[in-house]
Every structure is written in structure tokens, then in C-alpha cells.
N, C-alpha and C positions, 0 to 999 in steps of 0.2 A: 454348616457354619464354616467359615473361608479360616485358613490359619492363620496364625499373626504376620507369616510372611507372608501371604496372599493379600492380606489386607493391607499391609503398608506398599507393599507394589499398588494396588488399584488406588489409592487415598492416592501416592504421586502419580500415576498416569490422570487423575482427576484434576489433582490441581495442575499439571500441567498444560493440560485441555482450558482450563479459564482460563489460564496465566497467557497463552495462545490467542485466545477468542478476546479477550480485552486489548491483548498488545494491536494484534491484527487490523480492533475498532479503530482504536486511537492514530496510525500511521495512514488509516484509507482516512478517517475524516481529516487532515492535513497534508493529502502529498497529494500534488499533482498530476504524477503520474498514475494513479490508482482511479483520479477522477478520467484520466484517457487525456488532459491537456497534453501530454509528452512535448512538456516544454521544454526548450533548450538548460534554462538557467530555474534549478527548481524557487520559487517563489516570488517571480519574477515576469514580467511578461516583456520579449526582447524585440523591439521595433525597428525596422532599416525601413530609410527613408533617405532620398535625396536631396538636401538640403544645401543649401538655399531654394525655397520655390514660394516666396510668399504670394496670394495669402494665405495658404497651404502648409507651408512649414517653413521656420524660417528661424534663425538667432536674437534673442535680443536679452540683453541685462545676464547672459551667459547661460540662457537659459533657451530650450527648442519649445518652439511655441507654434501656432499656426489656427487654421479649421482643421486638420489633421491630426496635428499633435494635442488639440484641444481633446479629441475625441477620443483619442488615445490614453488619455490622461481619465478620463471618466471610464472608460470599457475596462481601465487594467484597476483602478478603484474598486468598482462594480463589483472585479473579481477576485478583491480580495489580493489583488497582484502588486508589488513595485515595479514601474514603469523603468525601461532603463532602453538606452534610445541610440543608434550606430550608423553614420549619416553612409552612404555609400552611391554607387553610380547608377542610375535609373538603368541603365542596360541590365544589369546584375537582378535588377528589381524583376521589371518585366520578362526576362528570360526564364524567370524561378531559380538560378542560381543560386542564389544567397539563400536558398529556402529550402532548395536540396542539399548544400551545401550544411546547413543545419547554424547558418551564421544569425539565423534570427528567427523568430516565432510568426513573424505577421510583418507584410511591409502596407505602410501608409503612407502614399506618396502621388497623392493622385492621381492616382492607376485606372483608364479605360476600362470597363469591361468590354471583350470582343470575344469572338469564338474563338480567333486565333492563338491568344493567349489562354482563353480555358484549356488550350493542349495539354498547358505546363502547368498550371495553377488551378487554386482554388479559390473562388471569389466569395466575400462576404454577400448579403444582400446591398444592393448601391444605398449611397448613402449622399451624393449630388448629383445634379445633374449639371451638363457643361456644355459651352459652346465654344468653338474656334472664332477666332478673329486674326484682323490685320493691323499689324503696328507701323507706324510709319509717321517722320517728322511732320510737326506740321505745317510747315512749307511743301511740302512734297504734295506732284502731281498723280499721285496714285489713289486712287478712289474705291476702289473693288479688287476684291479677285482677278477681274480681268483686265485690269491696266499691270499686272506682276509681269507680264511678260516680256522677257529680255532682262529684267529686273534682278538682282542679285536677293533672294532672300532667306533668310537665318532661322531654322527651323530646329529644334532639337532632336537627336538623332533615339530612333528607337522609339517615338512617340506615334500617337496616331494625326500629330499635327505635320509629322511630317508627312504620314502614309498622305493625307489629307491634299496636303501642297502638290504633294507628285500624281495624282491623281487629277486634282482640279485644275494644278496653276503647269503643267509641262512646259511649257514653255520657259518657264520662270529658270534662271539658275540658282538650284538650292543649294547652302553652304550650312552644311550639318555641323552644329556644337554640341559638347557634352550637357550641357546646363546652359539654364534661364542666365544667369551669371556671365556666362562668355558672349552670348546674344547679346544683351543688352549692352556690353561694353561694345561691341562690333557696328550695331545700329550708332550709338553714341559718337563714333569715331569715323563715321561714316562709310564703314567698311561693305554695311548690306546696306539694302533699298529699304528691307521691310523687314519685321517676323509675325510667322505667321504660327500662333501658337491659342493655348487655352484663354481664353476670355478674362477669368479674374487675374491674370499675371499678365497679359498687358495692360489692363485697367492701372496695376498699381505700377506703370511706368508711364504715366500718362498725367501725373501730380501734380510734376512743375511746369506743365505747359507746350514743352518742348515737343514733344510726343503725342498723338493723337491715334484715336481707333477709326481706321479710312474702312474696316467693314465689319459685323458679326456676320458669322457664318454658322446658321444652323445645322447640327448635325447627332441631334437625339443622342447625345454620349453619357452614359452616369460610369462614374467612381465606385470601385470597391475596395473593400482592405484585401490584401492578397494573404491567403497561404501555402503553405507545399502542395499539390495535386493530390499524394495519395497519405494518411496516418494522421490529417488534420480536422478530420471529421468531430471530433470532440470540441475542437476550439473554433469552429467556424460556427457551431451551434450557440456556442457560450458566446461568441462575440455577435452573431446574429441578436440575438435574445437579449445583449447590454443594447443593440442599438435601437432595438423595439423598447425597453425599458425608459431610455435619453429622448425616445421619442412622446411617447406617453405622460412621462412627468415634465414636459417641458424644455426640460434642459439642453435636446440638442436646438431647439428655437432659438434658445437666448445664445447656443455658440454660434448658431448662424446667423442670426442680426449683428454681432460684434464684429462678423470679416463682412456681412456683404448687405445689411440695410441699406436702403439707398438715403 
């Protein structure tokens, strides 16, 4: 038989042991990091994206919106996250900076998948596919790719429309901008010939007339969401598995008819 001191030591190391094992339950099923997201911002899910780039991401009613931000807005839903959104320089995106740097959880910003960038990053499963084109007024005697040359054209730097230009168009002189934003003022003011960038961002300079697509250039390219290379394995699953989810119920269909229906 245990003495009364024995028995009140074991009665607290007992309830201690629940009081343990229940606290324990209760902080794994609500924290984030327990589930392995080791997200920046607990409850939260932190998104850089280069903004302006419609129809992609872009401002409007004060509000970031886009096919990106669309889907963004459903993935951090899905899981149960508050979306909270931090516009920054695609250089920062694409290099993984901002992502080693621990400045944001996942960037969405229509990002190439290529080998060259898997160095740094981790890519979601694609989630578009894309093609390169050529901008250019439509007055303008430039018909293809291969009328660029000697041509001034405005390609954005760090992208695969630039690798794309210096590759295809040498001849061409490229005048690399940070953003769709400084291009499209530059063509406007007739500073370049052309740009040569992703398909649905010249389409939407193309509205009022002035402006014309002189080529599509096929080049088998899909989009993914990016995250850090190494400790993001938890949240590339979970964001995998919202976009198979948005796929199955429908939902990513209806955000893709609303930027690109024809």
C-alpha cells in the first residue's frame, strides 16, 4: 500500500501528465508550426508578388487582385489562413531572396518554372501555361521576331522574356526595365520599338487600339507559386493539394474564365 505521501506525489505527477497531453493536443491542432507550415506570420499566409502585372496581379478599389492574387486568396482560405500580400521587385522574387530572407511565405507573381531557378527555389505544381509575344504600335512596321533587329526593345529584366529576346532576337537592342509599368510607358512615348514579354500582359495593352500583338511566340512555359528551396516542404504540399482541390471543385475554371475567356 503507497503512503499518503507517495500517493499524493503520484496523483500530481498524473495530473500533471493530462494537464500535458491535453495542453500539448490543443497548441498542435492550431499552430502552424507544429503542422511544419513554418510560416513567417503565425496565422497567416505571407505573399510577395510584383505588382503591378495585370492580368496577374494588379490594384484596383485598394484592393490586390489579379489570376494570382485570385488564387491566392482561395489556397490561404482553404487553409484556414489570412491572406496578407507585400508587393516587391520580381528580381527579389526570382532570385529566392525575399524567401531566404524569410520576407514572405510564397511568392505569386508569374513566375517561369525553369531548372535554373529550381537552384534557388521551390516550385509549386504549374498552375498556367504561357506564351511570349511581341508588342508593338500598330502602325509599326514590325511583323515577327525577325523584323526586331536593329529595333530598340523593352523587355523586363530577370525574366525569361528577356532570356527569350537575347536568345532569339540578338540582334535587337534590349533595354531592360524593372516592371511591365516602366515598359509600357517607354513603348507609349516611343522610347522602344517593341516588348517583348508574356502574352496575357501585352494583350491587356492592346484595348484601346493603339497597340497591337505583331507575334505569339510559342515557348511551352507554366507558372508556379514559388517557395524557399529548403524547410518549405510542408507548404508546397498544402498549397499543391488547395490547387488540386480549386481544380476539382471547379473553382480554379471560374478564376480562369474571368482574366482569360475569350
Amino acid at each position: 500500500m503507497l503512503s499518503k505521501k507517495s500517493a499524493l506525489l503520484a496523483a500530481m505527477a498524473a495530473g500533471a501528465l493530462a494537464l500535458s497531453a491535453c495542453g500539448g493536443g490543443s497548441d498542435d491542432a492550431g499552430s502552424e508550426e507544429a503542422s511544419g507550415l513554418n510560416l513567417v506570420s503565425e496565422g497567416s499566409l505571407t505573399v510577395c508578388s510584383d505588382i503591378p502585372y495585370p492580368p496577374f496581379e494588379f490594384e484596383e478599389n485598394g484592393e490586390y487582385t489579379g489570376f494570382d492574387m485570385d488564387l491566392m486568396k482561395e489556397i490561404a482560405a482553404g487553409m484556414d489562413l489570412e491572406l496578407s500580400v507585400q508587393d516587391v521587385g520580381f528580381d527579389g522574387l526570382q532570385s529566392g531572396a525575399v524567401l531566404g530572407s524569410r520576407q514572405c511565405d510564397i511568392g505569386a507573381s508569374a513566375v517561369t518554372i525553369t531548372e535554373e531557378r529550381k537552384a534557388n527555389l521551390a516550385f509549386s505544381d504549374p498552375y498556367y501555361d504561357s506564351l511570349q509575344s511581341v508588342l508593338v504600335p500598330t502602325d509599326s512596321d514590325i511583323a515577327s521576331i525577325d523584323d526586331l533587329a536593329g529595333k530598340q526593345v523593352g523587355v523586363q529584366q530577370g525574366t525569361t522574356g528577356a532570356t527569350y529576346a537575347a536568345e532569339n532576337a540578338p540582334e535587337a537592342e534590349l533595354v531592360q526595365f524593372p516592371s511591365d509599368a516602366e515598359m509600357f510607358a517607354a513603348i507609349q512615348a516611343g522610347n522602344v520599338d517593341a516588348l517583348l514579354q508574356d502574352l496575357p500582359v501585352n494583350i491587356g495593352h492592346t484595348e484601346d487600339g493603339a497597340f497591337t500583338i505583331a507575334e505569339e511566340l510559342p515557348t511551352d512555359e507554366q507558372y508556379g507559386f514559388i517557395m524557399a528551396k529548403t524547410g518549405s516542404e510542408e507548404l508546397v504540399a498544402a498549397v499543391n493539394g488547395q490547387l488540386a482541390s480549386l481544380r476539382e471543385n471547379g473553382k480554379y475554371q471560374e478564376i480562369y474564365d474571368s482574366y482569360f475567356a475569350e
